[in-house]
PATOR-988322 format. One record per atom (N, C-alpha, C, O, CB): atom name; x, y, z; residue number from 0. Coordinates in nm, 2 decimals. Glycine has a CB too. Layout:
REM residues N
at/px/py/pz/i
CA/X/Y/Z/NUM
...
This chain:
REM residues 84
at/px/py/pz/i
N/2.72/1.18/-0.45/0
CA/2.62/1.17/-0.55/0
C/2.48/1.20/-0.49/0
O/2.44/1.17/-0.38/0
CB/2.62/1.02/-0.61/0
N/2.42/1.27/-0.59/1
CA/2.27/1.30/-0.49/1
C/2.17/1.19/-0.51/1
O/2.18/1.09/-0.58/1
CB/2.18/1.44/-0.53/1
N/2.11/1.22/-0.45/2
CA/1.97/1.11/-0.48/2
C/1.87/1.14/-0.53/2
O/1.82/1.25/-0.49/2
CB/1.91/1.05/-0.38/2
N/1.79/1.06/-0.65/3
CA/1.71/1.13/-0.72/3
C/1.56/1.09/-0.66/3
O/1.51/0.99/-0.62/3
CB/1.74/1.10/-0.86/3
N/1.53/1.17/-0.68/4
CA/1.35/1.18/-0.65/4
C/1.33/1.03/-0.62/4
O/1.32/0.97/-0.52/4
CB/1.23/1.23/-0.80/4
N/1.32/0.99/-0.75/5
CA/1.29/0.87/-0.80/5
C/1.31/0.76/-0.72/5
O/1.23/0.67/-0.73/5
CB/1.34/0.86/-0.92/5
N/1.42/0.75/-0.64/6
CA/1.45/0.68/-0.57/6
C/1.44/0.69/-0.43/6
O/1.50/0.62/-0.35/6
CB/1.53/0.66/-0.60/6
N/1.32/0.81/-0.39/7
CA/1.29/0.82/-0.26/7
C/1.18/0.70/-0.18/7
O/1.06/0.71/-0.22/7
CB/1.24/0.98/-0.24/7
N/1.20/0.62/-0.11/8
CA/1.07/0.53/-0.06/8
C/0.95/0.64/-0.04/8
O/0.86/0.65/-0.12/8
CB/1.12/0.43/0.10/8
N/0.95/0.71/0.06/9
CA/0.83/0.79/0.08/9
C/0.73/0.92/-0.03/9
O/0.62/0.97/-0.02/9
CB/0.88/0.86/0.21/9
N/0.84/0.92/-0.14/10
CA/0.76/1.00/-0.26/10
C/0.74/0.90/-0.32/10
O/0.64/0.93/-0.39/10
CB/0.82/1.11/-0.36/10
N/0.77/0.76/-0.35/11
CA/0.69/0.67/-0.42/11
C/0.55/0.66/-0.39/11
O/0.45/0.67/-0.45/11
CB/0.74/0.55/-0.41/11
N/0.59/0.60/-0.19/12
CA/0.43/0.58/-0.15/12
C/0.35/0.67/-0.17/12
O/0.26/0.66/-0.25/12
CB/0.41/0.55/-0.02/12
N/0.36/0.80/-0.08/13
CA/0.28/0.92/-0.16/13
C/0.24/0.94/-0.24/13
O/0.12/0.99/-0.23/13
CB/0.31/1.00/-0.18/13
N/0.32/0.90/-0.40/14
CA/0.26/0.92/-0.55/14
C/0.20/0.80/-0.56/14
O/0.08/0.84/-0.58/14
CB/0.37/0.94/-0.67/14
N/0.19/0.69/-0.55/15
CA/0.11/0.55/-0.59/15
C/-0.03/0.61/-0.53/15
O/-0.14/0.59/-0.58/15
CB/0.19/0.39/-0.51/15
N/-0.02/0.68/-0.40/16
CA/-0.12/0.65/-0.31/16
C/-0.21/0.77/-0.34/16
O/-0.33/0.78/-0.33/16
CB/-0.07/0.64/-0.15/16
N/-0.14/0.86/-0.39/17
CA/-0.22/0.98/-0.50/17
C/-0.27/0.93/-0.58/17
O/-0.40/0.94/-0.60/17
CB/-0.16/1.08/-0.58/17
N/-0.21/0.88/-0.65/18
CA/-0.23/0.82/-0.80/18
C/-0.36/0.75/-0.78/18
O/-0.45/0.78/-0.86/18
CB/-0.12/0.69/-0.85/18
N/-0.38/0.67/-0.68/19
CA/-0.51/0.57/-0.69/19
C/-0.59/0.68/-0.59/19
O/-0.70/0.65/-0.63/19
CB/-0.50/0.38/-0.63/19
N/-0.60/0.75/-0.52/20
CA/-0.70/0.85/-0.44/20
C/-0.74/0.90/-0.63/20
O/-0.83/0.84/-0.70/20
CB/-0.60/1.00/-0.29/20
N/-0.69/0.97/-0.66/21
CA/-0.77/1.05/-0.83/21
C/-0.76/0.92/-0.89/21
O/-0.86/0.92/-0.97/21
CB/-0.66/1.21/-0.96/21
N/-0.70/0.82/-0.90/22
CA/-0.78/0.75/-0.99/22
C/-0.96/0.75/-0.96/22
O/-1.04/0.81/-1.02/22
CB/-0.72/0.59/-0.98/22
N/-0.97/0.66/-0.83/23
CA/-1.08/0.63/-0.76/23
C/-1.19/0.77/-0.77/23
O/-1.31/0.76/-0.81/23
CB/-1.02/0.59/-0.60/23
N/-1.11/0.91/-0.74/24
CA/-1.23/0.98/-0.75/24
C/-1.24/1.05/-0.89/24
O/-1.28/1.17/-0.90/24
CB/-1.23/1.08/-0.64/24
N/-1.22/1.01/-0.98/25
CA/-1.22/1.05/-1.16/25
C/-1.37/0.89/-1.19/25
O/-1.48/0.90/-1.23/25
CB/-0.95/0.99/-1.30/25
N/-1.32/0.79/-1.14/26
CA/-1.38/0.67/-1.15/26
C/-1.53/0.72/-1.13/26
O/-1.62/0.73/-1.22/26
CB/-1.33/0.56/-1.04/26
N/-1.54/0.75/-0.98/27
CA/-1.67/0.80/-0.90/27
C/-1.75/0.90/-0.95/27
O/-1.87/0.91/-0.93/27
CB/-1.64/0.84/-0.77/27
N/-1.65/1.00/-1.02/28
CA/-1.72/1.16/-1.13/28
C/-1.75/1.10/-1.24/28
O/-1.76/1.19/-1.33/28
CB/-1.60/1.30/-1.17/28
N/-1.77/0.99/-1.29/29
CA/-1.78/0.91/-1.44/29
C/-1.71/1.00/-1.58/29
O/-1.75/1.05/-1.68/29
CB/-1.96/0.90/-1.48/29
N/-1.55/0.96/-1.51/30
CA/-1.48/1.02/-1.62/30
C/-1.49/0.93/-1.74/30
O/-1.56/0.83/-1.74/30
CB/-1.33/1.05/-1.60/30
N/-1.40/0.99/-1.83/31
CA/-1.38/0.91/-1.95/31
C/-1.31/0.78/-1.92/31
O/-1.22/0.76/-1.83/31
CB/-1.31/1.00/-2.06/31
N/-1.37/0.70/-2.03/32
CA/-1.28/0.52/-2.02/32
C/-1.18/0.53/-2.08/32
O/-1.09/0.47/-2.01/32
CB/-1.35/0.38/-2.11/32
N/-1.12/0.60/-2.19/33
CA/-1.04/0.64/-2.19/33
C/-0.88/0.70/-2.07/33
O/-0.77/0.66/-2.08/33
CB/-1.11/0.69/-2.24/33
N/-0.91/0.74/-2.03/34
CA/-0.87/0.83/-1.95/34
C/-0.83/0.71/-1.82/34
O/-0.72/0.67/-1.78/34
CB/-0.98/0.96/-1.93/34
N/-0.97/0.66/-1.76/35
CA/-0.98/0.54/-1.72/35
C/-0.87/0.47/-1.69/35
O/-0.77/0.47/-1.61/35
CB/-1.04/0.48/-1.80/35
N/-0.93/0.40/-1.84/36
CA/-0.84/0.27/-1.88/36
C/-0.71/0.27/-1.87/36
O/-0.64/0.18/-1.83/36
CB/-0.84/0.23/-1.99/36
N/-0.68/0.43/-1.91/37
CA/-0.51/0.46/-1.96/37
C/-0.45/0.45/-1.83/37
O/-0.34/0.40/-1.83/37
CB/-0.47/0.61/-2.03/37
N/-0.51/0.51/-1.70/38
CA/-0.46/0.51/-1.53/38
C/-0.46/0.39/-1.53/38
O/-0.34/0.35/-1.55/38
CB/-0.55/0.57/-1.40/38
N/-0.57/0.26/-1.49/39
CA/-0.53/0.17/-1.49/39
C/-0.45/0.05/-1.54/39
O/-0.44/-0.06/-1.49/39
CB/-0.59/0.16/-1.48/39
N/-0.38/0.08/-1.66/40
CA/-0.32/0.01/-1.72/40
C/-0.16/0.03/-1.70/40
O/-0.07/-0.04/-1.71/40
CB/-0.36/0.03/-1.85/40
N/-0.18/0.21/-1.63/41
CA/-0.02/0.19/-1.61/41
C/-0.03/0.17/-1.42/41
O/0.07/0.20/-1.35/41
CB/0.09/0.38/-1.68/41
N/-0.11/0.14/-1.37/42
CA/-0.08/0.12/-1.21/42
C/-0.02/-0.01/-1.20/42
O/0.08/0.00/-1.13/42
CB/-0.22/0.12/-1.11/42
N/-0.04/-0.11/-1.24/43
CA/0.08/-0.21/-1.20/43
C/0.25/-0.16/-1.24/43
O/0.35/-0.20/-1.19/43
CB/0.04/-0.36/-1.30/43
N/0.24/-0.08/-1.33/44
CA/0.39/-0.05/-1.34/44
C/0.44/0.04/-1.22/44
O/0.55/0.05/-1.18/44
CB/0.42/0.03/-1.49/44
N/0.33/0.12/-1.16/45
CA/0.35/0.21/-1.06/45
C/0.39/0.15/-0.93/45
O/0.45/0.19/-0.83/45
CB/0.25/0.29/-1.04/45
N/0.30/0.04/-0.97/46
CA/0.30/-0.01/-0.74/46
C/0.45/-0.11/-0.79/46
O/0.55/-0.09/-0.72/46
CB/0.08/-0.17/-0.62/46
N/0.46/-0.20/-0.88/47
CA/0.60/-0.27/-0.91/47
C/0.73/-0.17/-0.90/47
O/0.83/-0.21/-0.85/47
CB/0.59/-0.33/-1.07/47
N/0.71/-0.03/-0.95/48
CA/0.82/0.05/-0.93/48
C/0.81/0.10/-0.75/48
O/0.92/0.12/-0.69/48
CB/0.80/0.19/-1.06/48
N/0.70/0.12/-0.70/49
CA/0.67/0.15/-0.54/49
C/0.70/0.01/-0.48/49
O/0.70/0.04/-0.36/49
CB/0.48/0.20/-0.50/49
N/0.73/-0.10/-0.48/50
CA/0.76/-0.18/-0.44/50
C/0.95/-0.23/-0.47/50
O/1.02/-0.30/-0.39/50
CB/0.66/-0.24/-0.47/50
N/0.99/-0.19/-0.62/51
CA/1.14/-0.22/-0.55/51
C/1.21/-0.08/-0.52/51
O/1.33/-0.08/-0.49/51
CB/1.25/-0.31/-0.66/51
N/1.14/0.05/-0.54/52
CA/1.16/0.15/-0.45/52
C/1.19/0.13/-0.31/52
O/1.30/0.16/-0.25/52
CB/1.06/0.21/-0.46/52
N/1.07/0.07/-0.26/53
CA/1.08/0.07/-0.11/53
C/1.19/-0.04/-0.03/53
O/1.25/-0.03/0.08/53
CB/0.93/0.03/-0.06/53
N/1.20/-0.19/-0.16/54
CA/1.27/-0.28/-0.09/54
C/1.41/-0.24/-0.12/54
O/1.49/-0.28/-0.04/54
CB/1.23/-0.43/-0.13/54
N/1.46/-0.17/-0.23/55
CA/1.61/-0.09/-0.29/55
C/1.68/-0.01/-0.19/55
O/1.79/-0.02/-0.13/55
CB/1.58/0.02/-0.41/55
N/1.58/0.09/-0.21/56
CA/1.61/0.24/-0.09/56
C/1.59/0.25/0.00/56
O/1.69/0.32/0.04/56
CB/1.57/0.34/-0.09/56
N/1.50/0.23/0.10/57
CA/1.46/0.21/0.25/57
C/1.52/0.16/0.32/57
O/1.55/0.04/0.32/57
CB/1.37/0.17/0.29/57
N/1.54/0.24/0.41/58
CA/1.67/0.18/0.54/58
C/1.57/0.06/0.61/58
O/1.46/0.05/0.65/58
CB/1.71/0.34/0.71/58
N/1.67/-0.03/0.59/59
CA/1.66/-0.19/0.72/59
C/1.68/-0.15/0.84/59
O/1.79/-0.12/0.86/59
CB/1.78/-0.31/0.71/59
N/1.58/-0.15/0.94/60
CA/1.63/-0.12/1.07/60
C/1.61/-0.24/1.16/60
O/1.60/-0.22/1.28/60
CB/1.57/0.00/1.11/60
N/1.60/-0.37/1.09/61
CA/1.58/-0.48/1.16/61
C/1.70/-0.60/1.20/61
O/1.80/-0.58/1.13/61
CB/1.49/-0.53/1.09/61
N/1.70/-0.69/1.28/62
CA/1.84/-0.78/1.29/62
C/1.88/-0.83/1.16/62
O/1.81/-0.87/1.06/62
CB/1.82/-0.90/1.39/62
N/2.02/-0.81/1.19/63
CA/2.04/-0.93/1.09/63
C/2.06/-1.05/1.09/63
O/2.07/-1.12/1.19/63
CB/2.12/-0.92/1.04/63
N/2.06/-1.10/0.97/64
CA/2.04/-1.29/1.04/64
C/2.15/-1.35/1.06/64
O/2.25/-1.31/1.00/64
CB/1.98/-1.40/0.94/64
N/2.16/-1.45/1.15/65
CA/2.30/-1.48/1.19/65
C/2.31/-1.63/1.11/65
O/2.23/-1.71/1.06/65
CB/2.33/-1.48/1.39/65
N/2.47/-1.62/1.14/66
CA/2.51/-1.73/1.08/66
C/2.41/-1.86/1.05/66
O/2.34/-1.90/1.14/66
CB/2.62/-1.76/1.15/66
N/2.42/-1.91/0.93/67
CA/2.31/-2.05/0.91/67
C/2.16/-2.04/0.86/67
O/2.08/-2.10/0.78/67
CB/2.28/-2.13/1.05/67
N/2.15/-1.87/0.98/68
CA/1.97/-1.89/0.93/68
C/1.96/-1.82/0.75/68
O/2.03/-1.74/0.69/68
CB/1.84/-1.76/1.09/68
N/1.84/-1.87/0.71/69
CA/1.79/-1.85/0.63/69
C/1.61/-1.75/0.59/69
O/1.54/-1.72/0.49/69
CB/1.81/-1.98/0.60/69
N/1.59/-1.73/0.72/70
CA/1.50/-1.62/0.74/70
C/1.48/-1.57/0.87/70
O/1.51/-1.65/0.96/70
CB/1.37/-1.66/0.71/70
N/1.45/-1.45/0.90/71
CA/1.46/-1.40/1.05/71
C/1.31/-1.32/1.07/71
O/1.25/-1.23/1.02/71
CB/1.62/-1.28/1.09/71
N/1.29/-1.40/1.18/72
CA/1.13/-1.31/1.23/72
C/1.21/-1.18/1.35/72
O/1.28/-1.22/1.44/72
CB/0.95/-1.46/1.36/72
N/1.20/-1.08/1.33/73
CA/1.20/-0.99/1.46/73
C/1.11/-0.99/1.56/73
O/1.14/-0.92/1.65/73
CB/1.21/-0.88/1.44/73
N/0.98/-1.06/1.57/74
CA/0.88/-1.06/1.68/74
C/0.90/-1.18/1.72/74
O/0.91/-1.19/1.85/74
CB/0.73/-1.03/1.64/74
N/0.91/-1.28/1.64/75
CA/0.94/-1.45/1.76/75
C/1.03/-1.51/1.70/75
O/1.06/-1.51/1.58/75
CB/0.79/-1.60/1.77/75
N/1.10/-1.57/1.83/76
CA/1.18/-1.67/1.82/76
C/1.20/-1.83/1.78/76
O/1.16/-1.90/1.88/76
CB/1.20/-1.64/1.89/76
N/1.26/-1.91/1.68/77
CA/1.27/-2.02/1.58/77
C/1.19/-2.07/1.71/77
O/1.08/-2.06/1.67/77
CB/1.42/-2.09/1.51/77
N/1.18/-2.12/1.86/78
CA/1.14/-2.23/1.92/78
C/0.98/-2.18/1.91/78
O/0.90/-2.28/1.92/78
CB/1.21/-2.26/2.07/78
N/0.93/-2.05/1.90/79
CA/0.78/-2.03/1.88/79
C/0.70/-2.06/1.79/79
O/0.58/-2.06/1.81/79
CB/0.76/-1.94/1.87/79
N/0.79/-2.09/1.66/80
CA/0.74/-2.06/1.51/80
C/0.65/-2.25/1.47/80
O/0.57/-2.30/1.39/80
CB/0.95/-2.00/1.38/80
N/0.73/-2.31/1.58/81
CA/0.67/-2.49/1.62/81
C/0.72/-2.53/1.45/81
O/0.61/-2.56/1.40/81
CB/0.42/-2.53/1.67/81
N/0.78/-2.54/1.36/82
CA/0.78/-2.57/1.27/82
C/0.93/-2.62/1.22/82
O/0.95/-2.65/1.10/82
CB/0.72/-2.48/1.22/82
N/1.02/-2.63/1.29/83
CA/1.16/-2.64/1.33/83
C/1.20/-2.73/1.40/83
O/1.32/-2.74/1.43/83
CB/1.20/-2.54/1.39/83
């Protein structure tokens, strides 16, 4: 099965991160509110879709958690964290 665009992590970030570069410089040229408004209204649907994009599709390249635990830091270890 192929994979669709849509589900690539790094064309999400790319496009969100376009998206708000021309938002920002349409903003700065005093485009229309219109026009505006209409970008801003759909950017929460964009970074919400760029966010379970990234947590869906993107390879985990971190430990996994072992038996019992219920969260895993990869930089420190439970006796560092003083809260345990």
């Amino acid at each position: 099965m192929k994979k669709h665009i849509w589900h690539n992590h790094r064309f999400a970030v790319v496009f969100v991160t376009t998206y708000l570069i021309i938002y920002t410089l349409l903003h700065q040229s005093g485009a229309s509110l219109n026009v505006l408004g209409t970008m801003f209204l759909l950017s929460p649907f964009l970074v919400i879709w760029m966010a379970y994009t990234i947590l869906r599709y993107a390879p985990y390249n971190g430990k996994d958690l072992a038996e019992g635990e219920e969260w895993g830091y990869a930089d420190k270890g439970k006796d560092e964290l003083g809260v345990f």
